[in-house]
C-alpha positions in Angstrom: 99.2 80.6 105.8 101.4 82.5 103.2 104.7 83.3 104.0 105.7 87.1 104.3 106.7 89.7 102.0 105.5 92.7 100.3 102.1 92.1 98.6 102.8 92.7 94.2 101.0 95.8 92.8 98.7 93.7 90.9 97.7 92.0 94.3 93.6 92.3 93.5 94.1 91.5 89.9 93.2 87.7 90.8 90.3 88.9 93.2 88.5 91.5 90.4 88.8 88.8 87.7 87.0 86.4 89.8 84.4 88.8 90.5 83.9 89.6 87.1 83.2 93.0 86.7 82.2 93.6 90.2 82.7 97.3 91.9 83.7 96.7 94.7 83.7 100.3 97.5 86.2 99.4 100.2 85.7 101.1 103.4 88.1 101.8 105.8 88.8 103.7 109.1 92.2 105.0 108.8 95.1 106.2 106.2 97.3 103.1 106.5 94.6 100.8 105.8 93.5 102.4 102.9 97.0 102.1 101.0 96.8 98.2 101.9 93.0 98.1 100.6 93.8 99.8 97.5 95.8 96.6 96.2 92.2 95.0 95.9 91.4 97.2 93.1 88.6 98.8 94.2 87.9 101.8 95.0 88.5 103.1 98.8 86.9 105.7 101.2 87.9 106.6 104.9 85.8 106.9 107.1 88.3 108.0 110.0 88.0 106.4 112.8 84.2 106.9 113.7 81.0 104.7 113.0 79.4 108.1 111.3 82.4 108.5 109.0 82.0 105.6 108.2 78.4 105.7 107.4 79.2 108.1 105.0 82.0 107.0 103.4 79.9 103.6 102.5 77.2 105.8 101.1 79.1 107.8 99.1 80.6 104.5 97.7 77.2 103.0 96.9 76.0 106.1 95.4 79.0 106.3 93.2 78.2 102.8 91.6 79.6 100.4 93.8 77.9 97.2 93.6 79.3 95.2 96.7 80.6 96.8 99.7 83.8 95.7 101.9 84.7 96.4 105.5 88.7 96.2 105.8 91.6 96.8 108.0 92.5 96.3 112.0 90.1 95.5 114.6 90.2 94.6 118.4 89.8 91.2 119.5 87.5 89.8 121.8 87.9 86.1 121.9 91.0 85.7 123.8 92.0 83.0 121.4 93.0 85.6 119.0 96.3 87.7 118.8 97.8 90.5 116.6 97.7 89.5 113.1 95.0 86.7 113.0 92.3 87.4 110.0 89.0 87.0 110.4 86.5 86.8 107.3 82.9 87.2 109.4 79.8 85.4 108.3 77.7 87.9 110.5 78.5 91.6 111.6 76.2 92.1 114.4 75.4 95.8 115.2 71.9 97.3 117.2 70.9 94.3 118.2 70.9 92.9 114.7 72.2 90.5 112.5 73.4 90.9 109.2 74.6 87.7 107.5 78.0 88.4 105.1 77.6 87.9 101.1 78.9 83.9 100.5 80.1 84.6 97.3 82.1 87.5 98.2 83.6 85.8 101.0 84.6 82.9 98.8 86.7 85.8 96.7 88.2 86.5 100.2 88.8 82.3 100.9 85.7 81.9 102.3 84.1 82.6 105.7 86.1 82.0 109.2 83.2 81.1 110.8 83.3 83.5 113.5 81.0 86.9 114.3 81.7 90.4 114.2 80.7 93.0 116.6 79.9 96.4 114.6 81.0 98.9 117.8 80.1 102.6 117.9 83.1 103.2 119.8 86.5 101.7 120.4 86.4 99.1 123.1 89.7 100.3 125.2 89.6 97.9 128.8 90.2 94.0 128.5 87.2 93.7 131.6 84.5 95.3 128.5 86.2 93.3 125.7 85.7 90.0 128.4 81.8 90.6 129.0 81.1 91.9 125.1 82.6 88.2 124.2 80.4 86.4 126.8 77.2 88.4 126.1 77.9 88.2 122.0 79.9 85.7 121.4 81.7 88.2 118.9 85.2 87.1 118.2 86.4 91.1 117.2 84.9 94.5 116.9 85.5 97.6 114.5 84.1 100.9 114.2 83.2 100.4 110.4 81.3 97.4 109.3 78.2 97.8 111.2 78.2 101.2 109.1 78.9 98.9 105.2 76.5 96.1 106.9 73.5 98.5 107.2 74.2 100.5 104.0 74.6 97.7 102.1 71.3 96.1 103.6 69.7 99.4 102.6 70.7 99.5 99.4 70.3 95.7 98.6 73.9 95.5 98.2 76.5 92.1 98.4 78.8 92.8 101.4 81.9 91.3 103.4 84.5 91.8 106.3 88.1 91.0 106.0 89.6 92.0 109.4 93.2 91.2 111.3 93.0 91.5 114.9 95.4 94.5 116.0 94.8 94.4 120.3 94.0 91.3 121.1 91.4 90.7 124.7 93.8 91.2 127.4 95.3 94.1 125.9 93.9 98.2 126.9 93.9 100.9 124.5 96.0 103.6 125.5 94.7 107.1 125.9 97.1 108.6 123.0 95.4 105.8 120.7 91.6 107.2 121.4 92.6 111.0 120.5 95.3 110.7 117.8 93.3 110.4 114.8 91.9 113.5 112.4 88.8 113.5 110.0 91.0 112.0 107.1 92.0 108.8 109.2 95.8 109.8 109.9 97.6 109.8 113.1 98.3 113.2 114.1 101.6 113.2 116.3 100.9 116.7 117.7 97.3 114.8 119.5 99.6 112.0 120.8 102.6 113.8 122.5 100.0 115.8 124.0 98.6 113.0 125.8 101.8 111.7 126.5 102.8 114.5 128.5 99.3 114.2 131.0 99.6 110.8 130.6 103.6 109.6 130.6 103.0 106.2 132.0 100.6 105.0 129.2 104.1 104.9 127.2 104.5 101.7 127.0 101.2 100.2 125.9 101.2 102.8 123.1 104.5 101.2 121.9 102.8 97.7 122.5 99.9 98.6 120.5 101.7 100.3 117.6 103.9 97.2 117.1 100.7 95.1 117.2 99.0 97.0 114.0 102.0 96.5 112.5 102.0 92.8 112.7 97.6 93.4 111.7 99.0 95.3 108.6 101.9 92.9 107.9 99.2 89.6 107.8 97.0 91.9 105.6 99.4 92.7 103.3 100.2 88.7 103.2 96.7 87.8 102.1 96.7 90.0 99.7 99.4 88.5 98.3 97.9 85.3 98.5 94.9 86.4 97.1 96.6 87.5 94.1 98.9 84.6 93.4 96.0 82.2 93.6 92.9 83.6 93.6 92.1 82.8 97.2 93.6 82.2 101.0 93.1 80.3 104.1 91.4 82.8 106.9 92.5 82.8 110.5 90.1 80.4 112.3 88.6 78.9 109.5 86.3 75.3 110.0 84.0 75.4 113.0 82.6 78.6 114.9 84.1 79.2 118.3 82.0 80.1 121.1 82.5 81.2 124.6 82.2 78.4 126.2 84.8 76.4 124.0 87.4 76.5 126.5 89.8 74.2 124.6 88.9 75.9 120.5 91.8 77.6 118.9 92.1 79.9 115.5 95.6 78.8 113.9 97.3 81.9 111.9 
């Protein structure tokens, strides 16, 4: 994996010239992923937090032109393998009970598939005893809020797409109250939302803090790859090689 640092402004230079004149719509649940995503080069909607947002943030992508279609930012993990900062590059998002295989070429832009699936959620997954049984019933190694909403757009409108995710709570780890309320329509954190949860809810400090520095660490391996992506063209996912199930008691993802 690339070492650290601050990802160069002309971080998806290397990535657009390999698509060769590709559009590429980025989608994207929240504020701070959306500065990270826009070092791709492509062009970036919110959806803010919700699966519907993000519905329509993909469509208004695909009706502005774009021609391939990319879920990106945090997500919550669900194999308990994976911890804050791991990537995953999906080769299925699996939403309503379907299946919808990830573009090969575009995930050879992004280094190539890890090898693992994605659960497209409708709702954030806060308690480590759901994350345990939606990993046992799905074998899904994450979930997000946006790319079951770029997966079915895309199949609708015949339309390349792909995931590139870093795990922000890992399995064992709850989402704090605060962290369910705090965002507005435009994907930021609104501090007025989370100090009023903090004062019903005082004990549920320390998880928040948790949690905060574990999207930092998500954001910091984004920005990384990025970096990697435009000083050679390409990078190594978390996980990549052979598919992990739930049952593979002794499988790890390296980082």
């Amino acid at each position: 994996m690339p070492a650290g640092g601050r990802a160069p402004r002309g971080a998806g230079s290397a990535l657009s010239n390999s698509a060769r004149g590709l559009s590429l719509g980025i989608v994207v649940g929240l504020a701070a992923e959306a500065r990270i995503a826009r070092r791709l080069g492509g062009r970036v909607a919110i959806g803010g937090g919700t699966s519907d947002g993000a519905r329509r943030a993909a469509r208004d992508l695909a009706e502005s032109g774009a021609t391939a279609l990319l879920s990106f930012g945090l997500a919550g993990g669900l194999d308990p393998a994976l911890r804050p900062g791991d990537l995953l590059v999906p080769h299925t998002v699996l939403a309503g009970g379907r299946r919808f295989p990830t573009d090969p070429a575009l995930c050879g832009l992004l280094g190539g598939s890890s090898a693992q699936m994605l659960l497209g959620g409708e709702r954030i997954v806060a308690e480590p005893g759901e994350k345990h049984v939606l990993w046992r019933t799905t074998g899904c190694a994450a979930v997000d809020l946006e790319s079951a909403a770029v997966a079915e757009v895309a199949t609708e409108r015949n339309l390349p797409f792909a995931v590139l995710r870093a795990v922000a709570d890992p399995a064992d780890r709850a989402v704090p109250p605060a962290a369910l309320t705090a965002l507005d329509a435009k994907g930021a954190v609104t501090l007025g939302r989370v100090l009023v949860s903090l004062v019903h809810q005082p004990g549920q400090l320390a998880a928040l803090l948790a949690l905060a520095r574990d999207a930092v660490r998500a954001r910091r391996s984004l920005l990384r790859h990025l970096a990697h992506i435009g000083a050679h063209g390409t990078f190594t996912p978390a996980g990549s090689g052979r598919a992990r199930s739930p049952g593979d008691a002794d499988a790890r993802y390296t980082r």
